[in-house]
C-alpha positions in Angstrom: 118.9 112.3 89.2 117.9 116.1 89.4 116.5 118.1 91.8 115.3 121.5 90.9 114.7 124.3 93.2 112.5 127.3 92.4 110.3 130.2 94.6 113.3 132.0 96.0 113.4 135.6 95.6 113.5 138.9 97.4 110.7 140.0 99.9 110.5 142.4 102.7 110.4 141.0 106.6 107.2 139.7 107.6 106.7 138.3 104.5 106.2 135.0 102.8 107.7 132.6 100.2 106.8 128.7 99.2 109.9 126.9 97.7 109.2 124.1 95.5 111.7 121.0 94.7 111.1 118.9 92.1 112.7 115.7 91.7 113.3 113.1 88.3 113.7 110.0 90.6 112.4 106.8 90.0 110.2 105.7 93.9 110.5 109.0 95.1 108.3 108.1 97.9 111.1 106.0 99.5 113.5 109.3 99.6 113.9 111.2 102.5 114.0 115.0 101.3 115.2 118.0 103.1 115.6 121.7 102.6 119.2 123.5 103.9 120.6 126.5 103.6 123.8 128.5 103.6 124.1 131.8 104.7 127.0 134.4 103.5 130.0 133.4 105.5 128.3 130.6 107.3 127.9 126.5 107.0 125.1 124.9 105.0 122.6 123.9 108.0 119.4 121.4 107.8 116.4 123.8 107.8 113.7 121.6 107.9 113.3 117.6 107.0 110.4 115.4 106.1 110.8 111.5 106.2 109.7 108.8 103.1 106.3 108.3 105.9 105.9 112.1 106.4 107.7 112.8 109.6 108.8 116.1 109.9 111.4 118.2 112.1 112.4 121.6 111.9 115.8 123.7 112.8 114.6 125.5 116.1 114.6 129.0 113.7 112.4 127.5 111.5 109.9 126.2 114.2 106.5 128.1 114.0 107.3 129.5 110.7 108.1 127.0 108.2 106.5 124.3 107.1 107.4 121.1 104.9 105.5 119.1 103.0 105.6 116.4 100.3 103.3 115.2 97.3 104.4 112.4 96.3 102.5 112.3 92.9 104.2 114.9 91.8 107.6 114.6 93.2 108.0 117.3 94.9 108.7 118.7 98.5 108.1 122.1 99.5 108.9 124.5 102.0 106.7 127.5 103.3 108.3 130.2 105.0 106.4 132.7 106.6 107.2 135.8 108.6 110.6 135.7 107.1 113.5 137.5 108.8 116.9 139.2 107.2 118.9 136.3 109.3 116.7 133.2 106.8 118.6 135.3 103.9 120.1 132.5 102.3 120.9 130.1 99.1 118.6 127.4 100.2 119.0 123.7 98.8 116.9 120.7 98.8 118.4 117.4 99.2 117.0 113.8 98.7 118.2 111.0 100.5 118.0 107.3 100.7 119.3 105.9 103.6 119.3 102.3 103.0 122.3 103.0 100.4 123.8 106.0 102.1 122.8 107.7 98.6 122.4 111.5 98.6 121.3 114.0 95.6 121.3 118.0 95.8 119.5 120.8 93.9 121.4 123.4 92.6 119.6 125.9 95.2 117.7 129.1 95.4 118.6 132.3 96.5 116.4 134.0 99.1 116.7 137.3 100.2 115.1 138.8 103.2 115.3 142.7 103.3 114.4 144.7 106.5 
């Protein structure tokens, strides 16, 4: 199983980024998948999730700017940030999950850098 994270970069406050997660998984459309993040000197945290039947939630600093999202033909799960802030500055990670076996897979991550 691999997960592969790409879209992070650098970009000034106020802007935008899309990260993209592709995942080699057979049924991906049974995974739950969600996108975390760890911050310099802090603990990973759940940024935003997105169920195997599209249910989403978000981290209350990710509420109003991010957004996740899932095509399942292609394996993938995104996450689109907008009006980024110097505090989202982060290595985010991506993370699939089955909960019927208690099985969970990470991406290597992608650095994101907000500057102000």
């Amino acid at each position: 199983v691999q997960l592969v994270e790409s879209g992070g970069g650098l970009v000034q406050a106020g802007g935008s980024l899309r990260l993209s997660c592709e995942v080699s998984i057979r049924i991906f459309n049974i995974y739950n998948m969600g996108w975390y993040r760890r911050a310099p000197g802090k603990q990973r945290e759940l940024v935003a999730a997105i169920t195997s039947g599209g249910n989403t939630n978000y981290a209350d600093s990710a509420k109003g700017r991010f957004t996740i999202s899932r095509d399942n033909f292609k394996n993938t799960v995104y996450l689109q940030m907008n009006s980024l802030k110097p505090e989202d500055t982060a290595v985010y990670y991506c993370k699939a999950r089955l909960d019927a076996a208690n099985w969970d897979y990470w991406g290597q991550g992608t650095q994101v850098t907000v500057s102000s």
